[in-house]
N, C-alpha and C positions, 0 to 999 in steps of 0.2 A: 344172794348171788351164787350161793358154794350149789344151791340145787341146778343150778341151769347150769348147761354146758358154755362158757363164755371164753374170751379171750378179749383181756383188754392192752391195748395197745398204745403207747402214747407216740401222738404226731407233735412235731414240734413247731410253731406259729407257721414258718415260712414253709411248711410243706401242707398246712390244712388252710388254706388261703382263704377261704369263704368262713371258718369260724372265725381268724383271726381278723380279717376284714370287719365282721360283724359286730366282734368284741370293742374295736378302738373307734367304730364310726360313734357307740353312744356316748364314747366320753370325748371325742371331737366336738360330737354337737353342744354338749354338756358346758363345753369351753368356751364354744362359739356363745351362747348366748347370757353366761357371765361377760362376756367382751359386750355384746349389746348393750347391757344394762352398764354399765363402766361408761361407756360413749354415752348412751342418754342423760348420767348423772352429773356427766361433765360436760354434757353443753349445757346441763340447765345451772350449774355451778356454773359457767359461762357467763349466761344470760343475768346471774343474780350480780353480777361482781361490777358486769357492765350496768345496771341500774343501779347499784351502792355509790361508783364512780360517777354517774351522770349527776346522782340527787345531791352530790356534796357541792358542785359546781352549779347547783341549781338556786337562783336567786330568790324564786319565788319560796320556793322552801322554807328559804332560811327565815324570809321575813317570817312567815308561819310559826316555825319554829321560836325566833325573838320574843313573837307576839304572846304564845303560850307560854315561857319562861315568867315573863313579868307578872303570869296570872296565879301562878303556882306558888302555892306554900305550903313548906313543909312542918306538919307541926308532930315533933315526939313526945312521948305520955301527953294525949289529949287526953279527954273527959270520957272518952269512949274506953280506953286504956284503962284508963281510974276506974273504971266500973265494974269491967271483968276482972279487973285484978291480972291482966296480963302484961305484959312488956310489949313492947312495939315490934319485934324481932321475932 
């Protein structure tokens, strides 16, 4: 720059209105669309919370649910365990 005949000048935001304009729209939008994404995470947190509450009050469910309890068992160091030589954990 020392070669060229210059003059630099500083404007300050409120007197260059179209750089300062230009400079704050991309971090408005920037903000805008984190808020988008916020909203969309929370209606679908929304939507999850209202089908955790429906299924608990849901009978059929539960029978389901009873019915699979009675079939489960739980077995630690089975034969499978004993063979690798690992723990269950």
């Amino acid at each position: 720059l020392k070669d060229y005949d210059t003059n630099i000048q500083y404007h300050p935001g409120k007197a260059n209105v179209v750089a300062d304009a230009l400079s704050r729209k991309s971090s408005m939008i920037a903000g805008i669309k984190v808020e988008e994404e916020i909203i969309r995470d929370l209606e679908r947190l929304g939507i999850e919370l209202y089908i955790k509450e429906a299924q608990k009050q849901d009978s059929k469910i539960w029978t389901i649910v009873e019915n699979l309890d009675k079939q489960v068992e739980f077995a630690y160091n089975n034969s499978w365990h004993s063979s690798i030589k690992c723990a269950p954990f």
